[in-house]
N, C-alpha and C positions, 0 to 999 in steps of 0.2 A: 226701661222699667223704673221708674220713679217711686220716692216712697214720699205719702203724702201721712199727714198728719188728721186727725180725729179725734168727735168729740162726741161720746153716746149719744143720741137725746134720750133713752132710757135711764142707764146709770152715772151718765157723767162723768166717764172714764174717758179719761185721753189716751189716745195711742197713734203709736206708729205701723206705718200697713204699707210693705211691698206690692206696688198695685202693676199687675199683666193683664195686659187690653180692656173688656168689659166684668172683670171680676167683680165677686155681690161682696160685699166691706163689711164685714160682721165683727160685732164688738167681741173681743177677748174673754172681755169679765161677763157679762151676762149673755153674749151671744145674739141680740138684735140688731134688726138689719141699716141698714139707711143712716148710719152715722153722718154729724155736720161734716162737711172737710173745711180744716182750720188754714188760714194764710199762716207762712212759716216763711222766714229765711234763712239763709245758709249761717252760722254762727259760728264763732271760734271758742274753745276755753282752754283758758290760763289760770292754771292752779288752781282755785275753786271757782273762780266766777266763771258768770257767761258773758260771751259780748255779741252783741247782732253784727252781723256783715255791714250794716248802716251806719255803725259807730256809735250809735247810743247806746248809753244803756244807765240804767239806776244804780249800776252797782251795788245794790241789797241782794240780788238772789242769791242764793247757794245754787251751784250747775243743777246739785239733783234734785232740786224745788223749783226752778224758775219756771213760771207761769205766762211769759212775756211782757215781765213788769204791767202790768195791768194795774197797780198799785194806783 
């Protein structure tokens, strides 16, 4: 059971979602249905930053704002 990441197309809310077999992915914050699912990698953090599994990273995010350097 995998947990994949999301992106409302209603409100814009991203989130995390433990997804079992054909389960319907409803957003947290407003509750509609058919969220994007976002490409993610496995990531490590060290003290405040984040780092991707790929070795880059901007090192501007703070862990609990990082957006995937999209900067």
């Amino acid at each position: 059971m995998p947990i994949y990441e999301y992106r409302c197309k209603g409100c814009g809310k991203r989130f995390e979602k433990l997804v079992r077999g054909s389960e319907d992915v409803r957003c947290p914050q407003c509750g509609r249905g058919g969220p994007v699912k976002l490409f993610s990698t496995f990531g490590i953090k060290s003290g405040d930053r984040f780092t991707p599994s790929t070795g880059g990273s901007c090192g501007t995010c703070p862990a609990t704002t990082c957006d995937g350097c999209k900067r």
